[in-house]
C-alpha positions in Angstrom: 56.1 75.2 92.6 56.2 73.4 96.3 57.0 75.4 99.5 60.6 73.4 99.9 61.6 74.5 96.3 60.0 78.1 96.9 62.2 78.7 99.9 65.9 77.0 98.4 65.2 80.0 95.5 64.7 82.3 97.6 67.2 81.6 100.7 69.6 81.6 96.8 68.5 84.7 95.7 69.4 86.5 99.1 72.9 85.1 99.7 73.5 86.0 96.0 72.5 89.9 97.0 74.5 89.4 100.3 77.7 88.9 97.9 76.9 91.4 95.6 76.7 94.0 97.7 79.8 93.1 99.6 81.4 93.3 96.2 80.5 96.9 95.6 81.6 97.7 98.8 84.9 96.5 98.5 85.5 98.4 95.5 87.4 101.3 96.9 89.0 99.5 99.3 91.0 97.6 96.9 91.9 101.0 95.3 93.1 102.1 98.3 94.8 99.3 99.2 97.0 98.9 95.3 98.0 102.8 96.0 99.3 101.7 99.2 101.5 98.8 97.4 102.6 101.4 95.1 103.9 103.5 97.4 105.8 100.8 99.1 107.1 99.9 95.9 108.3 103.1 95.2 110.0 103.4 98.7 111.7 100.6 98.0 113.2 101.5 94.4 114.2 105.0 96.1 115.9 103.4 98.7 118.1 101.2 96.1 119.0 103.5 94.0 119.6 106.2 96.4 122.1 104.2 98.6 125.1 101.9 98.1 123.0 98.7 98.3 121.6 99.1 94.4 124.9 99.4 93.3 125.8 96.3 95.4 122.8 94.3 94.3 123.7 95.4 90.8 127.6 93.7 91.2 126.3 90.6 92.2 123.5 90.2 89.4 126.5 91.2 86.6 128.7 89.0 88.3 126.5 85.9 88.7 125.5 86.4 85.0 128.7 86.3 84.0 129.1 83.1 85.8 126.1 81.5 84.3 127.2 82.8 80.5 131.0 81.6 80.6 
């Protein structure tokens, strides 16, 4: 094997371990961060349903349904 070809394998070999080890890092992070869109989510369904504005939202889906449907 020649020095140029010795030195593209390994300059591959430790970018490939800089990624993988990013990867593993980012593993509870993502965790963290779909929790965080759940709880939005559920903010937002509690706020719909607890106020006038789902009741509105509903109306208008019904009403544009029954526009669509005849």
């Amino acid at each position: 094997m020649n020095d140029a070809m010795l030195k593209a394998l390994t300059k591959g070999r430790v970018r490939l371990g800089d990624w993988t080890s990013r990867r593993s890092r980012d593993r509870g992070q993502t965790a963290v961060e779909y929790l965080g869109i759940i709880v939005v989510v559920v903010a937002i369904v509690i706020a719909i349903t607890g106020t006038d504005i789902g009741s509105t939202i509903m109306t208008a889906i019904k009403n544009k349904i029954a526009e669509l449907t005849g």
